[in-house]
N, C-alpha and C positions, 0 to 999 in steps of 0.2 A: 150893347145889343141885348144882355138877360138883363134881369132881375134877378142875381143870383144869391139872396139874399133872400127870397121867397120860393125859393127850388124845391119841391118837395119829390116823394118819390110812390109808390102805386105798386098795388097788387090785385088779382082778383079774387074772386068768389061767386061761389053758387049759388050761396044763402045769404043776403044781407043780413034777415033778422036774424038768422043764429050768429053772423058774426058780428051784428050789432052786440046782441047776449051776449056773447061771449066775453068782447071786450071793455064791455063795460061791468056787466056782472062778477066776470071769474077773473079781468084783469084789474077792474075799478080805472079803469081810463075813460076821459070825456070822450065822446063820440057825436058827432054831428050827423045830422042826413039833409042832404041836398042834394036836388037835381038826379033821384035814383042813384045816389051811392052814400059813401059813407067818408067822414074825415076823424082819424085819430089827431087829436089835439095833445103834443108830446110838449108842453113847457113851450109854445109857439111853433113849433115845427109839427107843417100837417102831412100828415101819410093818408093818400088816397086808398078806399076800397074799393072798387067798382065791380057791378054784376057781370058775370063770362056764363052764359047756361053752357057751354063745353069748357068750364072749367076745369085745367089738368094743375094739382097743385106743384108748388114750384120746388126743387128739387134740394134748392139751396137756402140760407136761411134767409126770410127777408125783414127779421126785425130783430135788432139785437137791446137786451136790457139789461141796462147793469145793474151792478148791486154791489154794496160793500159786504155783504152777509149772504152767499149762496146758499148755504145749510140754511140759514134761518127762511129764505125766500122761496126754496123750494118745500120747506115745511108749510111754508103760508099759503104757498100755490095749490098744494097735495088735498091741504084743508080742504081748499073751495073746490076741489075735484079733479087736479090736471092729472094728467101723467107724462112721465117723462119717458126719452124715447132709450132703449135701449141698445146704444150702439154698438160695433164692438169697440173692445179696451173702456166703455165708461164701466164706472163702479155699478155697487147695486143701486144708488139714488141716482143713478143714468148721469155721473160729472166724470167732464174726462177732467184725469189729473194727469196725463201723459206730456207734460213742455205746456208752456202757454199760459194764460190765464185760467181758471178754474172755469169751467163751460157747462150746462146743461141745455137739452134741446127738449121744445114741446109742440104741437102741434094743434095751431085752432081747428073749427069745425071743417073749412073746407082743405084741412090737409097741409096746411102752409107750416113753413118749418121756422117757430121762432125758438127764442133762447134766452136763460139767464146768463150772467157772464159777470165773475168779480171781476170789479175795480177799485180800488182806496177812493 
């Protein structure tokens, strides 16, 4: 019945072009535009952006990125100008180390909650 091999998943935005910039500038991810939106190109797997002009950002995180080097990524993120969210229990570079994998959260233009996140 799917194509579940072609599944992707979608978020919105306010602003294409800032989160056009954003993600291809501050994240260096490929980015597509068609049909008035946008497609993150993740190693074949696309994540849709589409425009919402009542866009409310979404509460929870909707892109996770690993990394085998947190400290190092989030030094590299800091460079190109992120900032990380200050939740409570994370440290001061905003990781929680409380159980779990090492986590950090950040937020594109229109508010969306992504995250770095070690993996080996």
């Amino acid at each position: 019945m799917f194509n579940v091999s072609q599944t992707f998943s979608g978020f919105s935005s306010n602003d294409l072009p800032a989160a056009k910039s954003f993600y291809t500038e501050k994240l260096g991810l490929q980015v597509s535009e068609q049909n008035g939106m946008l497609s993150l190109d993740l190693e074949g797997r696309h994540h849709l952006i589409y425009p919402k002009p009542d866009h409310e950002p979404a509460t929870y995180t909707v892109l996770n990125f690993p990394t085998p080097d947190i400290e190092a990524t989030i030094d590299e993120l800091r460079a190109r100008g992120l900032e990380f969210e200050k939740y409570p229990g994370v440290d001061e570079r905003g990781i929680n180390r409380h159980g779990g994998p090492l986590i950090a959260w950040f937020k594109d233009p229109a508010g969306n909650i992504l995250s770095v996140i070690e993996q080996p």
